[in-house]
C-alpha positions as CSV (number, residue, x, y, z in Angstrom):
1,X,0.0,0.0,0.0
2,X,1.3,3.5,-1.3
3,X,2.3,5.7,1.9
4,X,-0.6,8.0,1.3
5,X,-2.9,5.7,1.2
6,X,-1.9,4.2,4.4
7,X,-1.9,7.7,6.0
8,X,-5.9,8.4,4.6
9,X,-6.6,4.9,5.9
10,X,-5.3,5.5,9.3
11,X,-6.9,9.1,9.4
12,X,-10.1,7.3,8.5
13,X,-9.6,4.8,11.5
14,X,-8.8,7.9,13.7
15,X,-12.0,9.3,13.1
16,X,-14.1,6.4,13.5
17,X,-12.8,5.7,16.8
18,X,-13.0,9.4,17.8
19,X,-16.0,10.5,16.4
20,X,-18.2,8.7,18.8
21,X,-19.6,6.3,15.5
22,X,-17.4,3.0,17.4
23,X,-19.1,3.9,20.6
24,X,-22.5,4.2,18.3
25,X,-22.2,0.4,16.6
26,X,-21.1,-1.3,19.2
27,X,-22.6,-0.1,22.3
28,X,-26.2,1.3,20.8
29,X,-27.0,-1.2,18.2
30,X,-26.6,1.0,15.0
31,X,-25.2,-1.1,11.7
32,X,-23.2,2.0,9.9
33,X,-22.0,5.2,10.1
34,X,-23.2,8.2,9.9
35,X,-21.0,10.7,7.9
36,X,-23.2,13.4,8.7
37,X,-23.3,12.6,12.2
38,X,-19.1,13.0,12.0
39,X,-19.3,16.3,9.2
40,X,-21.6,17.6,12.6
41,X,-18.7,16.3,15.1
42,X,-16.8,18.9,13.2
43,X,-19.4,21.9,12.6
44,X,-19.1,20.5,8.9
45,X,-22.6,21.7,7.7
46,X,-23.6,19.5,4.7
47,X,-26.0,20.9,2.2
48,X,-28.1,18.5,-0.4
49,X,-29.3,19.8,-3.6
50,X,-29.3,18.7,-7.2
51,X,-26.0,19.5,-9.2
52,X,-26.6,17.1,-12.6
53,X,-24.2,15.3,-13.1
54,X,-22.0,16.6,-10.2
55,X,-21.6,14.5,-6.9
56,X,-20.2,16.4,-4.5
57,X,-17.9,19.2,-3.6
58,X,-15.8,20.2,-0.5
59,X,-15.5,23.6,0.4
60,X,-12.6,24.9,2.3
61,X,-13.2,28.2,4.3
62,X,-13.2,29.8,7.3
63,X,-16.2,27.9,7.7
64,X,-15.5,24.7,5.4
65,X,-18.7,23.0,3.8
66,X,-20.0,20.5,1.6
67,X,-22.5,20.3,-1.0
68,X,-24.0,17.1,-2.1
69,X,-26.1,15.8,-5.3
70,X,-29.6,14.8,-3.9
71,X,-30.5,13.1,-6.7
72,X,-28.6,10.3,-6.2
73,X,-29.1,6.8,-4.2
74,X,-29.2,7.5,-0.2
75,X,-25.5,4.9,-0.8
76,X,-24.2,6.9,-3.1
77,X,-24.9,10.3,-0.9
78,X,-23.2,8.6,1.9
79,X,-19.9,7.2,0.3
80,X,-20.0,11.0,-1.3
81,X,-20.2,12.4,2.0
82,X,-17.3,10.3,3.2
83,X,-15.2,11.0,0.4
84,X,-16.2,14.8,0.9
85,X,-14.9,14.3,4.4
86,X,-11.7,12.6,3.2
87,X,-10.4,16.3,1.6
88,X,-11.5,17.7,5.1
89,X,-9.7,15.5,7.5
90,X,-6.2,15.0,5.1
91,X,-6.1,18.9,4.8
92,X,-7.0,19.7,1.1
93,X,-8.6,22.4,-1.1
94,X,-11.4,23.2,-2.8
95,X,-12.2,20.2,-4.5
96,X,-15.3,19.1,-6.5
97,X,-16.2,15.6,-7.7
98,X,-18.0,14.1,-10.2
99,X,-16.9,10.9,-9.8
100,X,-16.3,8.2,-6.8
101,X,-13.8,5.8,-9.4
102,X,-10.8,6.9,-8.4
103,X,-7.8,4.6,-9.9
104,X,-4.2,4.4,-9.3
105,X,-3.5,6.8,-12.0
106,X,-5.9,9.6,-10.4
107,X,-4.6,12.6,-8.4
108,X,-2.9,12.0,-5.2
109,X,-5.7,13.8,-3.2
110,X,-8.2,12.1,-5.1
111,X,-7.2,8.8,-3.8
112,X,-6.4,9.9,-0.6
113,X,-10.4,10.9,-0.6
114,X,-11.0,7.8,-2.1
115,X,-9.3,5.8,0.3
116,X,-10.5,7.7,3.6
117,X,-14.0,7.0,2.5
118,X,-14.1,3.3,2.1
119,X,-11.9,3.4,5.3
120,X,-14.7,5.4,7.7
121,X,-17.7,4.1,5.9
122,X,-16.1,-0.3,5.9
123,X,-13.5,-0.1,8.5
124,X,-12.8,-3.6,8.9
125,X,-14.0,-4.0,13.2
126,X,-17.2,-2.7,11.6
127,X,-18.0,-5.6,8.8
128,X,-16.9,-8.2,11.1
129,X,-19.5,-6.9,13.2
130,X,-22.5,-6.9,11.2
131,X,-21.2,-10.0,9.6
132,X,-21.3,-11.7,12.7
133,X,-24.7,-10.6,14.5
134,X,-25.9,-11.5,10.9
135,X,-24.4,-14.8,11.0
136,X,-22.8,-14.7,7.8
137,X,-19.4,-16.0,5.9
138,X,-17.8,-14.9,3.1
139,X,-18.6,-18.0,1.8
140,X,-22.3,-16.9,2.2
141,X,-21.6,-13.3,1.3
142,X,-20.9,-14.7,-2.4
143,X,-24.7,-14.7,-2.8
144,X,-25.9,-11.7,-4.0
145,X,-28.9,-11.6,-2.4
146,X,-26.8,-11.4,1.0
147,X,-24.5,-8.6,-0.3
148,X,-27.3,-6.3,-1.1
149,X,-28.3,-6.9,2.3
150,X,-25.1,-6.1,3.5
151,X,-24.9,-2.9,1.9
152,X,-28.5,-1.8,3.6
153,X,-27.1,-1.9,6.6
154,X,-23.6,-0.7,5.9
155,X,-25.2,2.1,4.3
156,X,-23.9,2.0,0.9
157,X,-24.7,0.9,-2.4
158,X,-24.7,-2.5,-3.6
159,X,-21.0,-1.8,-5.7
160,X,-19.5,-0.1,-3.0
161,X,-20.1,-2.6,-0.8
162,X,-19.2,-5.7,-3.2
163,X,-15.3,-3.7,-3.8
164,X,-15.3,-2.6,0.5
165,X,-14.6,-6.5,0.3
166,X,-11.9,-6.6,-2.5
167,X,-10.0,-3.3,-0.4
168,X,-10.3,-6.1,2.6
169,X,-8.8,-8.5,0.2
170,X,-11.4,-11.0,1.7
171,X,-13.0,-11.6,-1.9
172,X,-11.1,-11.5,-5.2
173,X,-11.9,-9.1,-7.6
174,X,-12.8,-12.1,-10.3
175,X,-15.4,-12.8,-7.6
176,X,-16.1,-9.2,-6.9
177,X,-17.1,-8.6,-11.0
178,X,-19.4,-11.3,-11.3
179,X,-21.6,-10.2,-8.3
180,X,-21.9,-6.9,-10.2
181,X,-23.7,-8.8,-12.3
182,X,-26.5,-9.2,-10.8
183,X,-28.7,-6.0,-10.5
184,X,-30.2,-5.1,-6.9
185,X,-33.6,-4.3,-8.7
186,X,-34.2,-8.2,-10.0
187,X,-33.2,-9.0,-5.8
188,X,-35.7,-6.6,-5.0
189,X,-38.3,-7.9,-7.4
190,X,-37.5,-11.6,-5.7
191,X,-37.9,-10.0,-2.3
192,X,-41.3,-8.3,-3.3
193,X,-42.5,-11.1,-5.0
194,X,-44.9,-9.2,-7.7
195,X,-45.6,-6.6,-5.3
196,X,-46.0,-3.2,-7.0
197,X,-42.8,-0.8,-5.3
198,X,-40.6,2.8,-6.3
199,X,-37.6,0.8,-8.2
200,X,-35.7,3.4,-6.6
201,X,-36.6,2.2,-3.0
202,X,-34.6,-0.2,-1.0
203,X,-35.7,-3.2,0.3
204,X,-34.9,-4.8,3.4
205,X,-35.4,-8.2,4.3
206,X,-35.2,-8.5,8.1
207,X,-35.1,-11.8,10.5
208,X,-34.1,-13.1,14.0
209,X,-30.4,-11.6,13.5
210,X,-31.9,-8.2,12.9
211,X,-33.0,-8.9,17.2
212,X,-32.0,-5.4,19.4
213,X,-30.5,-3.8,15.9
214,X,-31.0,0.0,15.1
215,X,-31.5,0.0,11.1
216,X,-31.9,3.4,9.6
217,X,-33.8,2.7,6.3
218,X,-35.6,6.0,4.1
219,X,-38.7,6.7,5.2
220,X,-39.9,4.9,1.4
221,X,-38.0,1.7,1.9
222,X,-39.8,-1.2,2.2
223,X,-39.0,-4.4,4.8
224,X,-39.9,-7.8,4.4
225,X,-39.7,-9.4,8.2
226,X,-39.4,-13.2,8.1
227,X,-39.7,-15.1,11.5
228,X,-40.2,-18.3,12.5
229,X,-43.5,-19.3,13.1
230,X,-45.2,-22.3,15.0
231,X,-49.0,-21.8,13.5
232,X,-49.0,-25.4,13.6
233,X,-49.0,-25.1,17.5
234,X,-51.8,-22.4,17.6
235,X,-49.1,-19.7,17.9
236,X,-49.7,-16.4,15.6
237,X,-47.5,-13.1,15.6
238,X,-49.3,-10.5,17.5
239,X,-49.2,-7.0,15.0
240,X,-50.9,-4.6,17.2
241,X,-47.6,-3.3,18.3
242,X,-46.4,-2.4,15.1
243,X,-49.5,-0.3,13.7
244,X,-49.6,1.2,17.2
245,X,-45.5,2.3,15.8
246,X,-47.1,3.7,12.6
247,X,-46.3,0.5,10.2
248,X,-48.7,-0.3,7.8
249,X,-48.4,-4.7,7.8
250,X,-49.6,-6.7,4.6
251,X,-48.5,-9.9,3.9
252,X,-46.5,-11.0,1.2
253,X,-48.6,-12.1,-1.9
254,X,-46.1,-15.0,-2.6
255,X,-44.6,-17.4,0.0
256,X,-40.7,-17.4,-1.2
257,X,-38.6,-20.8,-1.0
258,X,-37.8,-19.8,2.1
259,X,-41.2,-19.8,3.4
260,X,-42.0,-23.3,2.7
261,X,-42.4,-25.6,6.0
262,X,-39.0,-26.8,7.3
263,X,-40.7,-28.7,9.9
264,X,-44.1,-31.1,8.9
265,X,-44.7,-32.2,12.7
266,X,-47.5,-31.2,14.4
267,X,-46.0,-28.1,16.6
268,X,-43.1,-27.4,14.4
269,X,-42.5,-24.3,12.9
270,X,-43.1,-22.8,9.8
271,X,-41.6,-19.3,8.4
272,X,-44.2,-16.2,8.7
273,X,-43.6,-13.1,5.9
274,X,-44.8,-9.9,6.6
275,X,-44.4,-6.7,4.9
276,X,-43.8,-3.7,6.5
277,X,-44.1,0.3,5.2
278,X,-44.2,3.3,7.5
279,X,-46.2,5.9,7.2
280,X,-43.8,9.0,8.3
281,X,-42.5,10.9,5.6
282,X,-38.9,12.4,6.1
283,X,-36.5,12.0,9.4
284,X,-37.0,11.5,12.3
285,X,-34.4,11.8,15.7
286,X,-36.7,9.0,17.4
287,X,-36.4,5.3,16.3
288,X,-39.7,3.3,16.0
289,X,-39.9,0.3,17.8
290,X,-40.3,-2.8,15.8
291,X,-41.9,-5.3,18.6
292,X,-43.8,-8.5,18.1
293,X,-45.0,-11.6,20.1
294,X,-45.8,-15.1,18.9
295,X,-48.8,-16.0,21.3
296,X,-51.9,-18.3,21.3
297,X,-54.5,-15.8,21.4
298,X,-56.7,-17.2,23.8
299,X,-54.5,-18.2,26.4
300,X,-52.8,-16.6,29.1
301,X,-49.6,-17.9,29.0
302,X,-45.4,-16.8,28.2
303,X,-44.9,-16.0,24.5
304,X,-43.8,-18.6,22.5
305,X,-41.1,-16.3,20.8
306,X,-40.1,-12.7,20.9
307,X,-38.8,-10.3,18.4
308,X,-38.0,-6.8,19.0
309,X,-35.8,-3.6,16.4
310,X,-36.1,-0.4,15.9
311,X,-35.6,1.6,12.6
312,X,-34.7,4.9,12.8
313,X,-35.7,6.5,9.0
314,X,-33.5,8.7,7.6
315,X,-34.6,11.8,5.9
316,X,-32.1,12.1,2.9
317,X,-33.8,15.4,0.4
318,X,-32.8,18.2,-0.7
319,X,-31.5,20.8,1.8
320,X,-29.8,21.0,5.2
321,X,-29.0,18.0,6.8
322,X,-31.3,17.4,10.2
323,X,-28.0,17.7,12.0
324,X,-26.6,21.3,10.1
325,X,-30.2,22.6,11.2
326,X,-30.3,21.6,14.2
327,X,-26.5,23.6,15.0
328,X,-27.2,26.1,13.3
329,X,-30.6,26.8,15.5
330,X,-28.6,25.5,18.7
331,X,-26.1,29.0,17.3
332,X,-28.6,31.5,16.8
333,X,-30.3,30.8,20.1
334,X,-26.8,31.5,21.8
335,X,-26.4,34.3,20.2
């Protein structure tokens, strides 16, 4: 590794152990980081707007900014952010970008950007983490359908997260290629099974690894939750939580081939599919609660199964970020 890039990748480590994001994964649940949340650790104020075919600039000033295209994919505005942030924290200029494929033959601050950004938004603590609550391997991450969900809850896109492995040099870039292959809107499509949905929209499929997580889906974004389910026993999933929370439930209009029985005996279990909207529209500071109980209905008795979340939806338009407004208010009332 070329000595600048092992100085942005250490500078990115710096500031995810500093920042408070560390403390944030592993101590409150959350599955990414935030670059807003560290451009707001450094009164960074981050504006989003749409700039055609520009992504993103940095701004250096007496009060530095940075301006971000909000017409792109809530991924893509993160790793832009990050990369943003990489000019910040290894001291450059002016910069603006209007592309994230920064090669070996690209300027030395470019890769430095480049670098500092897959550095803060994959560090390496932070995939084995998610990767292990989630159970999986790499072995397992080699199915597509798995990677997109990885990328959910990394918060990037689908590419960024498939080459955040190759940087690791945990999956080959032969490997890395034919993933990219596969297009997140036909996994989407599977996930949705013929359900009408904004191709533009994520989709989320959630299950008992998801247990005491914070995911931070867009407000749009839709969730399949799969659970186990003992029907069989006279056990059904109790939704009054969730529409209490806001979520608007409907089951999935095709049972997928991981719905069919796994168990045949009287009492075993089944898997239950439910889909899940919300209806907020835009951020929120406040995560719902995503609580269910698998009970017999008419008894009195200890639930046969638990399963509790919470989503915390993320306002990405164009604008001020929650967390510029919110300083820049916290300013003027001390002034």
């Amino acid at each position: 590794m070329l000595p600048q890039i092992m100085a942005a990748a250490r500078r990115a480590s710096e500031v995810y152990r500093d920042s408070g994001v560390k403390e944030r994964v592993e101590q409150g649940g959350y599955t990414r980081v935030d670059p807003f949340l560290v451009a707001g650790k450094e009164r960074i104020p981050v504006l989003l707007r749409p700039l055609d075919k520009l992504l993103g600039a940095f701004i250096r000033d007496d009060v530095s900014g940075i301006l971000i295209n909000s017409e792109r994919s809530a991924g893509l505005i993160h790793m832009t952010c990050a990369h943003e942030l990489g000019h910040y924290f290894m001291g450059h200029g002016t910069t603006a970008d209007d592309s994230l494929d920064y090669g070996p033959q690209a300027a030395r601050h470019e890769q430095e950007a480049d670098w500092f950004a897959y550095q803060l938004m994959v560090p390496r603590a932070l995939l084995a983490y998610v990767m292990r609550r989630k159970g999986w391997t790499m072995q397992s991450l080699a199915d597509p359908r798995l990677l997109y969900q990885l990328s959910l809850r990394l918060g990037i896109s689908y590419t960024a997260a498939a080459w955040s492995l190759a940087r690791h040099k945990l999956m080959a870039p032969t490997e890395v290629k034919r993933l990219l292959k596969v297009q997140p809107l036909a996994i989407k499509e599977e996930l949705l099974a013929g359900q009408a949905f904004d191709a533009r929209k994520e989709v989320w499929l959630l299950d008992e690894r998801d247990r005491d997580s914070v995911l931070e889906p867009r407000a749009e974004d839709r969730m399949v939750l799969r659970l186990k389910s003992h029907a069989s026993a006279g056990y059904l999933w109790s939704l009054d939580e969730l529409a209490s929370e806001g979520f608007e439930i409907r089951p999935t209009l095709a049972p997928s081939k991981e719905a069919i029985p796994t168990d045949t005996v009287f009492g075993g279990f089944t898997t239950a599919e439910f889909l899940l909207s919300h209806e907020m529209v835009g951020a929120t500071d406040s995560p719902a609660v995503l609580a269910m109980e698998e009970v017999r209905p008419w008894a009195k008795e200890k639930p046969a199964s638990t399963f509790e979340a919470k989503t915390l939806f993320e306002g990405v338009s164009p604008g001020l970020t929650s967390i510029a407004k919110q300083q820049l208010l916290g300013e003027s009332s001390a002034a």
